[in-house]
C-alpha positions, 0 to 999 in steps of 0.5 A: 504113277499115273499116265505118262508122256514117254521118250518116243512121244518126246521126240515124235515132236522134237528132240530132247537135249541136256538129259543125262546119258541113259536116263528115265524121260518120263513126263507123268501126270505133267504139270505144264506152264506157258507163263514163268509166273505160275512154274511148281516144281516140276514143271514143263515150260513151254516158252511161247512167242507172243505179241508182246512177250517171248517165252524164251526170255524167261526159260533162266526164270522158269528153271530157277522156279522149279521147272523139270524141262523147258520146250524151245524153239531151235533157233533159239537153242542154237543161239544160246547152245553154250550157255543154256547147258548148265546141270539139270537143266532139261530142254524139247528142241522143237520148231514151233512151241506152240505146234509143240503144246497142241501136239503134245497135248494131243497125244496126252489125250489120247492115252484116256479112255474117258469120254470127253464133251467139247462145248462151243456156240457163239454166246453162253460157252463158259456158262455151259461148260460149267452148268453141265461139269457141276451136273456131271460131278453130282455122280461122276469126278469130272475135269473142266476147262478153268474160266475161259481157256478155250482157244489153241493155248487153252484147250492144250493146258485143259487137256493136260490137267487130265488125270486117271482119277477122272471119269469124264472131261469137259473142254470149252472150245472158243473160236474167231477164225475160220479153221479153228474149230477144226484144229481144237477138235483135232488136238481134243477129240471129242467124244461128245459135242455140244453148240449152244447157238449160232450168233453174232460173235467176231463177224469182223473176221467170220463174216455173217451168221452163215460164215458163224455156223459153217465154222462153229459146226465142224465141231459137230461134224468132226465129232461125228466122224469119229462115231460120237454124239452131238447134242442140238439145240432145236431152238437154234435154226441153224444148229437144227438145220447143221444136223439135220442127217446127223443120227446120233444125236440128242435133242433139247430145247425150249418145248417139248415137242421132239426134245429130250428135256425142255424147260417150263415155267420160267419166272426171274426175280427182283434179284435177278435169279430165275426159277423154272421147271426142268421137264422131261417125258418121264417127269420133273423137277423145279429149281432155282439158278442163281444166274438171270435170264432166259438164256441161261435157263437154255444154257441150263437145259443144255447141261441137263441133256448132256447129264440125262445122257449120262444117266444122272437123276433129275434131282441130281440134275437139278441139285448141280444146277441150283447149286452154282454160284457164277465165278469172279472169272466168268459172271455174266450179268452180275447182281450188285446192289448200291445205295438202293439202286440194283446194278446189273453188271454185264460187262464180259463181253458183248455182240448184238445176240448178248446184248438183246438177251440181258437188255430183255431179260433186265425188262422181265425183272421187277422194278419199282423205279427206273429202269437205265442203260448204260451200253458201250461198243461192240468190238470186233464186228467188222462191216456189219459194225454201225448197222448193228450198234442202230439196231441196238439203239432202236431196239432200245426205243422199244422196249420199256427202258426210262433213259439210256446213256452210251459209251465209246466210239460205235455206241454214239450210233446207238444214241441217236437211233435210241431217240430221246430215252439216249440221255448222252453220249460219253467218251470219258469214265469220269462224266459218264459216272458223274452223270449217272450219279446225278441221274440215279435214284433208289428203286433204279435198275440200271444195266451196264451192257458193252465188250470187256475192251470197254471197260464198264466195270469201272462204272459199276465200281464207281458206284459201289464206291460212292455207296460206302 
């Protein structure tokens, strides 16, 4: 049967309606829905208020498509009380269907005995969250977090993929306000909790690095509290110094000195892949990731402290690893190759930590011809914003990059302290395409570097296009 969410958790959050006198309320191995689109038979549908949509225009849709019960608001039921009673129609009256799912969701996780990890940090999140569940599930059946649900909807619908064949879970826990990770940890519970760094992500609403790990590390803390383990990166000063009373926890980082597992040897490729030695006090292993970039061999020792913990073999460990090939949803700093010209697509999201990673990491991969930027804005800043986008600029400056062109509102800042390697600034797809199609030749290496909201990815389909 699996496990179950009975009548008394129903209505420990609100008031089940339109079920038959008597009958079984049972929600078994539950398959839950936020979006009228995606409802199986059997489904329960949480009708959101969001933005731009209301769920509850949909709960007719979401019935007709299969679902068992909807979860409503009672504002809304007792508007609609007449018309809403039609037969096998099933509703959870609630006051909030969103405090409904993550309560809900809370409740399901606490009927498992598995241990469960949570993943935060400001950068590499999804990364390491799939690294470690591709080296767990070597030994163990593991349940993760699908692409990026890791906020206050998405860490609920994780929870809620839980099922008694699983030994373990691992849930990515995405922050960008202040008391966030405090209700994440509260819905999910980690047994386990692991940061992967402390970095320059929505400072527009965090405020500096400082305000980033006093929100971050309550996940570190929370965990503690209820006699887990944390997992440190000691690369991170930051993270280090968040836990520096905390006893029950397991080092890592890049040397040797003090950490569990460490990495050596690190060399990147034409390709982009990158090939180093995953070391330990009692032996080691070489392998290759198929993912570019020295910080993703940090996010890889992450994954390989949390399975060294679980007593997974090193060869096992590095079996998981090797084996990963980064996912449509998630690929960060994605290999494309046109006409001769190698593209390095890293265009999912961008803050002042991510971008000096891939524009390093693009100037340590060997190149025969040019190597180009495009970088488009940074979102979601705040005052930090126009200083942050210079630094960027001059940074560029530095390194051996042989012409760089920018995009967007903010990036023009970039252009000018980039000096004469800045080849144009662009607020227009089309010229700015056109341009690098005059400018590129075959050997270039050219990086696509900015937030999602900035859309590069058309650039980089742009030139895929002209190479059929």
């Amino acid at each position: 049967m699996g496990m179950c969410l009975t009548k008394d958790d129903l209505e420990s959050v609100g008031t089940p309606a339109g079920f038959a006198l008597g009958e079984a309320v049972e929600w078994c191995d539950p398959s839950v829905s936020i979006d009228s689109r995606d409802i199986r038979s059997g489904s329960i549908f949480f009708a959101l208020k969001g933005e731009r949509t209301d769920g509850h225009e949909y709960v007719s849709l979401a019935f007709k498509s299969g679902a068992r019960c909807a979860v409503v608001n009672r504002e809304w039921y007792s508007r609609h009380a007449e018309s809403v009673h039609q037969e096998g129609w099933r509703y959870l009256v609630v006051h909030d269907t969103v405090r409904a799912l993550q309560q809900l969701a809370s409740i399901y996780r606490s009927k498992f005995s598995i241990p469960v990890i949570g993943i935060g940090g400001s950068n590499g999140k999804t990364t390491t969250k799939e690294m470690t569940a591709a080296v767990l599930g070597t030994t163990y059946k593991v349940h993760m977090s699908k692409g990026n649900l890791n906020n206050h909807l998405g860490v609920p619908l994780t929870l809620f993929g839980l099922r008694d064949t699983h030994d373990l879970a691992v849930v990515e826990m995405g922050i960008n306000h202040p008391g966030e990770m405090e209700l994440l940890t509260s819905i999910a519970r980690p047994d386990f909790a692991l940061l992967t760094n402390i970095g320059h992500e929505h400072l527009e609403f965090l405020g500096d690095l400082d305000g980033v790990a006093e929100a971050e590390t309550v996940l570190y803390h929370d965990t503690i509290m209820r006699g887990g383990t944390v997992f440190v990166n000691t690369g991170d000063a930051r993270l280090l110094a968040a836990a520096r009373e905390i006893q029950n926890r397991v080092d890592y980082g890049p040397e040797r000195d003090g950490n569990l597992i460490w990495p050596e040897k690190i060399v990147l490729d034409p390709a982009g892949r990158t090939t180093f030695t995953l070391c330990t006090a009692s032996g080691s292993v070489s392998l290759m990731l198929h993912f570019s970039g020295r910080h993703n061999v940090d996010n890889a020792v992450a994954a390989a402290a949390v399975g060294s913990c679980f007593n997974v073999p090193l060869n096992a460990i590095a079996e998981g690893l090797g084996s990963l090939v980064p996912a449509d949803g998630w690929k960060r700093l994605e290999f494309i190759e046109a006409g001769g010209i190698r593209i390095f697509n890293d265009t999912y999201n961008a803050n002042p930590d991510s971008v000096t990673m891939a524009l390093k990491t693009v100037c340590e991969i060997p190149c025969s011809g040019r190597r180009v930027l495009v970088f488009a804005d940074m979102l979601e800043l705040g005052e930090v914003s126009d200083a942050e986008h210079r630094r960027m600029g001059a940074l560029v400056a530095q390194l051996p990059f042989d012409a760089v062109y920018t995009y967007g509102e903010h990036a023009a800042l970039s252009c000018l302290s980039a000096g004469p390697k800045c080849r144009g600034h662009y607020t227009s797809h089309a010229h700015l395409l056109d341009a690098l199609k005059a400018y590129l030749s075959q050997d270039d290496l050219l990086l696509l570097k900015g937030s999602r909201g900035m859309r590069l990815e058309l650039i980089a389909e742009g030139l895929r296009a002209t190479d059929k």
